[in-house]
C-alpha positions in Angstrom: -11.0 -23.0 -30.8 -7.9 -21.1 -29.4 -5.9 -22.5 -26.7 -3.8 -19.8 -24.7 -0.6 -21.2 -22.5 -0.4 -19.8 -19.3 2.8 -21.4 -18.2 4.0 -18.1 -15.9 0.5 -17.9 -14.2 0.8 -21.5 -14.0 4.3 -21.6 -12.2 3.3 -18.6 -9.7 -0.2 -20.5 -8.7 2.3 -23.6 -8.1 4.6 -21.7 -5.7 1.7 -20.1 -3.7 -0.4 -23.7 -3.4 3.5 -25.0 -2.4 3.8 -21.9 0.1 -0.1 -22.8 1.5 0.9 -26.0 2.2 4.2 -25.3 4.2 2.1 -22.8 6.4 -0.5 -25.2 6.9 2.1 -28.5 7.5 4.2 -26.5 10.3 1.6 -26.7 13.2 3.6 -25.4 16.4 3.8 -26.8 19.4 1.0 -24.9 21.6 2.9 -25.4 25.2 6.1 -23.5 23.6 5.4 -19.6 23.0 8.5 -19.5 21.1 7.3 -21.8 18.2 4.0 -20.3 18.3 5.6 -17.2 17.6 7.1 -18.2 14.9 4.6 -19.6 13.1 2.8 -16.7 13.5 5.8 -14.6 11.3 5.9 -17.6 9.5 2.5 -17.4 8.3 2.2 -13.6 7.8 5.2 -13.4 6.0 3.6 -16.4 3.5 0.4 -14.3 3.6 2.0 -11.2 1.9 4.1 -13.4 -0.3 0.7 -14.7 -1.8 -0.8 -11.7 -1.8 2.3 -10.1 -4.2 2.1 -13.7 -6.2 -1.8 -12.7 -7.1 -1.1 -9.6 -7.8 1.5 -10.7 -10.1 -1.2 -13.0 -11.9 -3.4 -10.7 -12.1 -1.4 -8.0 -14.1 0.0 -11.0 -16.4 -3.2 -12.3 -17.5 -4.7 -8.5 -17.5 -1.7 -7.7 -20.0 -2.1 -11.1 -22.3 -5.8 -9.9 -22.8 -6.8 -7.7 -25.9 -9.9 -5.1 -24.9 -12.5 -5.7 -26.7 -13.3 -2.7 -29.1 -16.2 -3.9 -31.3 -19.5 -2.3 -31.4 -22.8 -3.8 -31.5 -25.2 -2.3 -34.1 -28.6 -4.2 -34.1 -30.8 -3.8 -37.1 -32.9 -1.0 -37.4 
């Protein structure tokens, strides 16, 4: 059994489940355009900041996995 450590991947899930919360915790007040307005940016700007963290993931755990280049023969 092989265990692999993903410590990076870890630490870049942790800062987007830390940025999801902070978008989700800062609930404007609806009678103030202003604030609503802000959390708007707010929430875009976290939304693209995920979406380069995922990317990021992606690539690192696409670059930690050997292709597999085996053949299968079955018996004749």
């Amino acid at each position: 059994m092989t265990t692999k450590n993903f410590k990076n991947e870890i630490k870049l899930l942790d800062q987007i489940y830390e940025d999801m919360i902070e978008a989700t915790h800062s609930e404007p007040d609806l009678n103030d355009i202003e604030s609503m307005r802000l959390f708007i940016e707010n929430s875009f700007r976290i939304f693209n900041r995920t979406i380069f963290r995922i990317v990021e993931v992606k690539n690192a755990l696409s670059e930690n996995e050997k292709p597999d280049s085996s053949t299968w023969n079955p018996p004749a």
